[in-house]
C-alpha positions as CSV (number, residue, x, y, z in Angstrom):
1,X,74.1,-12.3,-30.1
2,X,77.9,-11.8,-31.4
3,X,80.7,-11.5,-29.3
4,X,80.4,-8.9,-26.1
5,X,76.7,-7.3,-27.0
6,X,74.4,-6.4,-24.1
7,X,70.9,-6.9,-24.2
8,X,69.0,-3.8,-23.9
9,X,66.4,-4.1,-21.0
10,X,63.8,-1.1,-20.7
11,X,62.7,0.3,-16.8
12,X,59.2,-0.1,-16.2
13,X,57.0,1.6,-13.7
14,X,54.5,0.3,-12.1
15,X,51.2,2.4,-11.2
16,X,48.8,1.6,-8.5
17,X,45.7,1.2,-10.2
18,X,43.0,4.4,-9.3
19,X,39.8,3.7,-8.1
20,X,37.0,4.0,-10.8
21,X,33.7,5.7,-10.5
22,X,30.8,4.0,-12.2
23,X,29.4,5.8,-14.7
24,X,25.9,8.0,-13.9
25,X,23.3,6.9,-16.6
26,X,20.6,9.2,-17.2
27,X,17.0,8.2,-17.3
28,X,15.7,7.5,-21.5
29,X,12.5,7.4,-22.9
30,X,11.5,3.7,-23.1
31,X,12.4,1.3,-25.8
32,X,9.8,0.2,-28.1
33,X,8.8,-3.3,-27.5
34,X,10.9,-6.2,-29.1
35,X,9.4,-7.5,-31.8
36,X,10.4,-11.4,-31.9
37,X,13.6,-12.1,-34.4
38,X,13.6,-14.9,-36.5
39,X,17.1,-16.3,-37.5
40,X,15.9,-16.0,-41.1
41,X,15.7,-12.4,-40.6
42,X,19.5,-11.5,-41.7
43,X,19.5,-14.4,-44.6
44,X,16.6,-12.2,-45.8
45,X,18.7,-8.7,-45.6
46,X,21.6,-10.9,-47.1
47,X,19.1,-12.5,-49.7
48,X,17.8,-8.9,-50.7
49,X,21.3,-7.2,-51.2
50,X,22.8,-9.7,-53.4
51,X,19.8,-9.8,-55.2
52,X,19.9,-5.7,-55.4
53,X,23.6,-6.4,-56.7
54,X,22.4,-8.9,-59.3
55,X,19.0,-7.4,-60.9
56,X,20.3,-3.4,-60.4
57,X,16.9,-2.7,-62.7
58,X,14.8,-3.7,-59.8
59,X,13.3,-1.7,-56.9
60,X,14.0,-2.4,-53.6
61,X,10.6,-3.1,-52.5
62,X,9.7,-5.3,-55.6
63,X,13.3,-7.5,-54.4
64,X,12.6,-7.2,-50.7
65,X,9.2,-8.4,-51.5
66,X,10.2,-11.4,-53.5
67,X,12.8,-12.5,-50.9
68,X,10.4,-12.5,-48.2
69,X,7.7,-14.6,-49.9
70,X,10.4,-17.2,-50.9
71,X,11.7,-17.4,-47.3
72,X,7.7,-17.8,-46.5
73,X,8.4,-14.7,-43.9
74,X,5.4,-12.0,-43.2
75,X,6.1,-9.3,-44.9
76,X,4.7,-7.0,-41.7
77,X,6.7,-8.9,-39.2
78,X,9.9,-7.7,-41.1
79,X,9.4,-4.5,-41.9
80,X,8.4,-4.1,-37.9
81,X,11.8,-5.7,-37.3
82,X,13.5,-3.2,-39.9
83,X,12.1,0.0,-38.7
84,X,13.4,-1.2,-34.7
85,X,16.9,-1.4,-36.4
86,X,16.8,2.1,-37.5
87,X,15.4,2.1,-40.5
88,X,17.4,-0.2,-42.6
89,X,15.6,-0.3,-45.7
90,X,15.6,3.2,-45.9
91,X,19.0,3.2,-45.7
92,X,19.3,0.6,-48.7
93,X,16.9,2.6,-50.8
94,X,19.0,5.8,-50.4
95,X,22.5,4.3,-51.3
96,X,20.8,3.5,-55.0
């Protein structure tokens, strides 16, 4: 600071904090039953889009299909696993 220059301070005020109500959940239908995720699961989804990026000529089943037999994953398993997570490969079939 230079010469006779006065810091600028700012007032604060200080709140009591409110009391907060916990949040009423209402009552779902059940969620289907886990299926059992194997770590290789997202190295499979990663596996599949870069080789989607790679081979564009290629259909997404043909690709997921080749992925999953390299991985040595069952093919049923996964898809089980991908229709839980909202329906992922649906999702990757649209966007091409």
């Amino acid at each position: 600071m230079r010469g006779r220059q006065r810091v600028k301070t700012a007032v604060v005020d200080l709140v009591e904090p409110t009391e907060v109500v916990p949040a009423v959940r209402t009552a779902t239908a059940p969620p289907a039953p886990p299926v059992d995720v194997d770590p290789l699961y997202g190295v499979a989804l990663l596996k599949t889009a870069f080789e989607l990026k790679r081979r564009p000529e290629g259909s997404v089943e043909e690709v997921l299909s080749g992925v999953l037999a390299r991985l040595r994953i069952d093919e049923d398993e996964f898809r089980a696993f991908l229709s839980q997570q909202g329906g992922l490969l649906a999702a990757l079939g649209q966007k091409r």
